[in-house]
Every structure is written in structure tokens, then in C-alpha cells.
VOMARLUM-988038 format. One record per residue (C-alpha): z, y, x; chain. Coordinates in steps of 0.1 Angstrom, whole numbers. Last residue first. Example, Ala and Ser with C-alpha at 12.3 -4.5 7.8 and 13.67 -1.06 7.14 Angstrom:
BEGIN
@w:71&v:-11&u:137&kette:A
@w:78&v:-45&u:123&kette:A
! end
This chain:
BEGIN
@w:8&v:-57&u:65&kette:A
@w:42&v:-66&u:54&kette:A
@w:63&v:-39&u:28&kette:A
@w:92&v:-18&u:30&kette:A
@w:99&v:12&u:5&kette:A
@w:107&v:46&u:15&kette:A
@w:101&v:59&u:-19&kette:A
@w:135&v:55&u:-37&kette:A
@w:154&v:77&u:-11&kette:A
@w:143&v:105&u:-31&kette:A
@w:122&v:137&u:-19&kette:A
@w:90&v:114&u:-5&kette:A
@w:86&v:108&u:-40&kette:A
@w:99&v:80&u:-65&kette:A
@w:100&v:96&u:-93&kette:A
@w:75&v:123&u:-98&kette:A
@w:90&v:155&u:-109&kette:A
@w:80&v:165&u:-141&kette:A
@w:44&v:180&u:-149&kette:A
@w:34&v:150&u:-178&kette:A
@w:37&v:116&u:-172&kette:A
@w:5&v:99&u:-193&kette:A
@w:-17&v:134&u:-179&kette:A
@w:-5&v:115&u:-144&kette:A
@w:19&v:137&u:-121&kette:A
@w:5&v:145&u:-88&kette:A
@w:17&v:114&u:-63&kette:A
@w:45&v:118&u:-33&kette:A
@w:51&v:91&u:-10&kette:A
@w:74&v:74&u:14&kette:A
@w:58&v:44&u:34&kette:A
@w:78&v:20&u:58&kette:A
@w:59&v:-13&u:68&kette:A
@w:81&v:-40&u:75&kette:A
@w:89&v:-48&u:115&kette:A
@w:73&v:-75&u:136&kette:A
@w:45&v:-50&u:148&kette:A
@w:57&v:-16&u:141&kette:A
@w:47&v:8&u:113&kette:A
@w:54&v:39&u:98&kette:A
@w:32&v:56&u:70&kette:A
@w:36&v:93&u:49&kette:A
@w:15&v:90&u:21&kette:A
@w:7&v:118&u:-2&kette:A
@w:-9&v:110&u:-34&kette:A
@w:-38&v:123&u:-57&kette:A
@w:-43&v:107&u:-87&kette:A
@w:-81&v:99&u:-99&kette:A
@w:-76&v:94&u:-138&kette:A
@w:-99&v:67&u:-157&kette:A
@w:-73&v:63&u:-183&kette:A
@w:-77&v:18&u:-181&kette:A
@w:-71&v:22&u:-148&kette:A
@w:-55&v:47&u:-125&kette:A
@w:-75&v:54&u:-95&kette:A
@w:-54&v:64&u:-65&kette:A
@w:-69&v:91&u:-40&kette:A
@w:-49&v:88&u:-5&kette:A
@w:-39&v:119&u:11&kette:A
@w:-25&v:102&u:43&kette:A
@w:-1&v:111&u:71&kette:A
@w:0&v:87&u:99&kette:A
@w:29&v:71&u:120&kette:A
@w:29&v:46&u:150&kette:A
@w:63&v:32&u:158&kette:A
@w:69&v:28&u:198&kette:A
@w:93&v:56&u:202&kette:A
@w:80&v:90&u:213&kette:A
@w:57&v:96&u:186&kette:A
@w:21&v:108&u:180&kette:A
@w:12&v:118&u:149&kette:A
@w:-23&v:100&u:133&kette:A
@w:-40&v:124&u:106&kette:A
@w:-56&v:110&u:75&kette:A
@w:-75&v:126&u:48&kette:A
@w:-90&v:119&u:17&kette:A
@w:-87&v:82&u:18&kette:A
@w:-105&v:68&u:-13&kette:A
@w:-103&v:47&u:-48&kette:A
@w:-72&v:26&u:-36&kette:A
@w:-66&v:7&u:-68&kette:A
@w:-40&v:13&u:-95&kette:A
@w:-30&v:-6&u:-128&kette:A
@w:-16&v:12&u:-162&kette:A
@w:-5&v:-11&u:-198&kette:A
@w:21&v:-34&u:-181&kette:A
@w:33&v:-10&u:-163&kette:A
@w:23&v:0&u:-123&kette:A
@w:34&v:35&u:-100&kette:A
@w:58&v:10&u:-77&kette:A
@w:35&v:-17&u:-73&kette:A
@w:6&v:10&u:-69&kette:A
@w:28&v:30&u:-41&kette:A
@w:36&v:1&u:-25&kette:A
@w:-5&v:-14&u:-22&kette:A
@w:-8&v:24&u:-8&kette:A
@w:5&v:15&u:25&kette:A
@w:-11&v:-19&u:29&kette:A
@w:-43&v:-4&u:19&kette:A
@w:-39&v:28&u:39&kette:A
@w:-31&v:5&u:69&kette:A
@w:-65&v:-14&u:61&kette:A
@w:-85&v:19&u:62&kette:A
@w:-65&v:34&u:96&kette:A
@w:-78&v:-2&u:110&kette:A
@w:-113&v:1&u:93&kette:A
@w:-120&v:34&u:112&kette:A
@w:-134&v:28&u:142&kette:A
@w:-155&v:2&u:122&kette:A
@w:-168&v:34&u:101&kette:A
@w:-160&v:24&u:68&kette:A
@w:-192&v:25&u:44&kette:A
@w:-190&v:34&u:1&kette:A
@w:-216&v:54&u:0&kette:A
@w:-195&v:85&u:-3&kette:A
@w:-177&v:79&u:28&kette:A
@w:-152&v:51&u:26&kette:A
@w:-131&v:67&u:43&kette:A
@w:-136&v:107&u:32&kette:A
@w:-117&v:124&u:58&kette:A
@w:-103&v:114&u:92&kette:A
@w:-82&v:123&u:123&kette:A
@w:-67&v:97&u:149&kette:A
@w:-49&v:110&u:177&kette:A
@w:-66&v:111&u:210&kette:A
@w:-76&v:81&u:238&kette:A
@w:-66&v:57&u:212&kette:A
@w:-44&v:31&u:225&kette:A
@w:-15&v:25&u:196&kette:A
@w:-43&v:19&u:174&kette:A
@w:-61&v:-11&u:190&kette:A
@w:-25&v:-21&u:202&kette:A
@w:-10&v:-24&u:165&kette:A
@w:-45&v:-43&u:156&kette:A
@w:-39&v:-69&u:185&kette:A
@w:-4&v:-72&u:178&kette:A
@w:-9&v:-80&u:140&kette:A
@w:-31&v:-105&u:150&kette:A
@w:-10&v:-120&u:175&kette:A
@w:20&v:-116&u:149&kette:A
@w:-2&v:-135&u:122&kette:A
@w:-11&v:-167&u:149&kette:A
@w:27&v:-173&u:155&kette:A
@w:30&v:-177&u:122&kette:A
@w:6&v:-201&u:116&kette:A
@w:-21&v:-194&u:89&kette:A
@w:-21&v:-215&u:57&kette:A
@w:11&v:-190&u:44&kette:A
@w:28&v:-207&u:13&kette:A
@w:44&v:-180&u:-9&kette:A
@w:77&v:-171&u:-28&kette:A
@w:75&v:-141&u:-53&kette:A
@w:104&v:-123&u:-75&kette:A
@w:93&v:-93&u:-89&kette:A
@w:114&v:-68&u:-112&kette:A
@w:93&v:-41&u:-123&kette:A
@w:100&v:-6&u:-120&kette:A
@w:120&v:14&u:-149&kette:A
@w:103&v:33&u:-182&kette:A
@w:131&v:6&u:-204&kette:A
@w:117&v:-23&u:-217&kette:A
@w:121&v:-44&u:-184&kette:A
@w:88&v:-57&u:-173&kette:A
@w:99&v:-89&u:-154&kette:A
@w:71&v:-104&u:-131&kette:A
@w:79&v:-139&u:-118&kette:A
@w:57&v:-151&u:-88&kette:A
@w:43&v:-178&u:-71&kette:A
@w:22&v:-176&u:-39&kette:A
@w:-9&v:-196&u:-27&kette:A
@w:-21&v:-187&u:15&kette:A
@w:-42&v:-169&u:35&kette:A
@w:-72&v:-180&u:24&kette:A
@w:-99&v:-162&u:47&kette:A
@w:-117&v:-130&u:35&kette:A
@w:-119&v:-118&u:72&kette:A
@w:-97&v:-81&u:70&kette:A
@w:-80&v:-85&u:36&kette:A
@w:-65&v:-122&u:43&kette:A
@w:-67&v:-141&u:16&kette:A
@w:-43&v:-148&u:-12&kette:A
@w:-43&v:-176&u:-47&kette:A
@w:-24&v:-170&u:-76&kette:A
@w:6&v:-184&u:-100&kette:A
@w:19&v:-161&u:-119&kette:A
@w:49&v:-167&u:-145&kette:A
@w:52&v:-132&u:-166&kette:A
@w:85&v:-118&u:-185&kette:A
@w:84&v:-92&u:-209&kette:A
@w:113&v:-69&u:-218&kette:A
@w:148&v:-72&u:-220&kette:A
@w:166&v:-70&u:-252&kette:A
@w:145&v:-96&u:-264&kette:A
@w:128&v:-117&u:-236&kette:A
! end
């Protein structure tokens, strides 16, 4: 679009990131404006599962967490051979959902992000009925190859989006300024559905 930027139809296909199930066919529009800014995203999507069946399974992983006999500390998930403890696969599919966000946010058309690693994660334990962990995720930015660091601070209620506020090391591509969108500007705390 002059003056604008590039404009992308999608059509594509989900499935659920725990069974591998279809979970559903979206739509999308994908604006890149031509100015360094986020993209504009407008998506509308068919769920095949009932929605009465997602907050069940929602529940069931919110109470699996919320009952631990301790609070939940971690490193290296997956471990260097690529295996998820099964203790661990719910603080593993939170840092997906969590760090999806952070990769929409951090994404041109020219850089893309996947979830490389968990560092670290530490569970906090809270008065209210929100569960919150602190992450040091490890993002890798494709086509450069660069492993970017990122802190990820991640509340989350059943029924309620998921609230994550962030702060990444700057990319060689950014430079040392401040990182927009950090846990320092109200930018970051950004809502999304697990």
C-alpha cells in the first residue's frame, strides 16, 4: 500500500500446542507499516473445540499449577537434549504463550522469533488467585542466527488474558538503546489467550 506499508491476507490452519489436535482455521490481515512500528493484525477464527471444553482444560492446567506442594523453580527446559520433564511441560507451555507476545511484538517482515529455551523460571506465590512466574526465556532470531535473552514477567487466571511484560537485550540489528516495549513502558504488558 503506498504510503503505508505491506499488507498480507493469511489464511491458516491451528492446533492445540499440548495434543496436536486442530483447533481451529483463522484469517488474518497483517499490515507492515513502513515506519520501525508494530504490526497491525486483524484475525477472526473458527474454534472446532467447544467452549465450554477450552475453560475445563484451561482449569485443569490452572489447578495442576496453582497446587504444587512448593513454588516452582527451573533451568534449562528443554534440557540440552531437547526433553521436558512432564512436571515441567505446564511452566513450558506458559513460556510459549508468554513469549508468543514478545515475538509478535519483536517481528518485521525481514526478523522472526522462536522460543529456543527457558533459562530459568521461578513461580511467586500470591495472595490473589493469579499465578505469576519470572522467566529468562532465550529467543532465537531468524534469518541473523542471534540468541536474545529476555525477561518475562507472566500473570495468568483461567477466563482472564494472559498478562506478560518483558524486557529483551538489544539485537546487533538494534544497537544498545533502550528496548521498546520493556517491562519499563506500559507498552509491554500485553494480553494474550493461552
Amino acid at each position: 500500500i503506498p504510503e503505508s506499508g505491506h499488507k498480507y491476507y493469511l489464511q491458516f490452519s491451528t492446533e492445540d500446542y499440548r495434543t496436536g489436535e486442530d483447533a481451529g482455521n483463522c484469517l488474518a490481515t497483517v499490515l507492515y507499516p513502513k515506519k520501525k512500528s508494530r504490526p497491525v493484525v486483524s484475525i477472526k477464527c473458527s474454534n472446532t473445540k467447544d467452549e465450554k471444553e477450552i475453560q475445563e482444560e484451561d482449569n485443569r492446567f490452572y489447578q495442576r499449577i496453582r497446587h504444587q506442594s512448593k513454588p516452582i523453580t527451573a533451568n534449562n527446559i528443554p534440557d540440552s537434549y531437547g526433553n521436558i520433564e512432564p512436571a515441567l511441560e505446564p511452566v513450558w507451555a506458559l513460556a510459549v504463550a508468554g513469549s508468543s507476545s514478545i515475538m509478535w511484538e519483536k517481528s518485521t517482515e525481514t526478523l522472526r522469533y522462536s522460543l529456543a529455551q527457558v533459562k530459568s523460571v521461578r513461580q511467586w506465590i500470591r495472595e490473589d488467585e493469579f499465578i505469576e512466574f519470572d522467566y529468562t526465556v532465550l529467543l532465537h532470531e531468524i534469518p541473523t542466527q542471534e540468541i536474545i535473552p529476555c525477561h518475562m514477567r507472566l500473570t495468568w487466571l483461567p477466563g482472564q488474558p494472559l498478562r506478560v511484560k518483558h524486557f529483551c537485550a538489544p539485537s546487533a540489528e538494534q544497537g544498545s538503546g533502550a528496548e521498546s516495549g520493556s517491562a519499563a513502558g506500559p507498552s509491554a504488558d500485553k494480553g494474550a489467550s493461552l
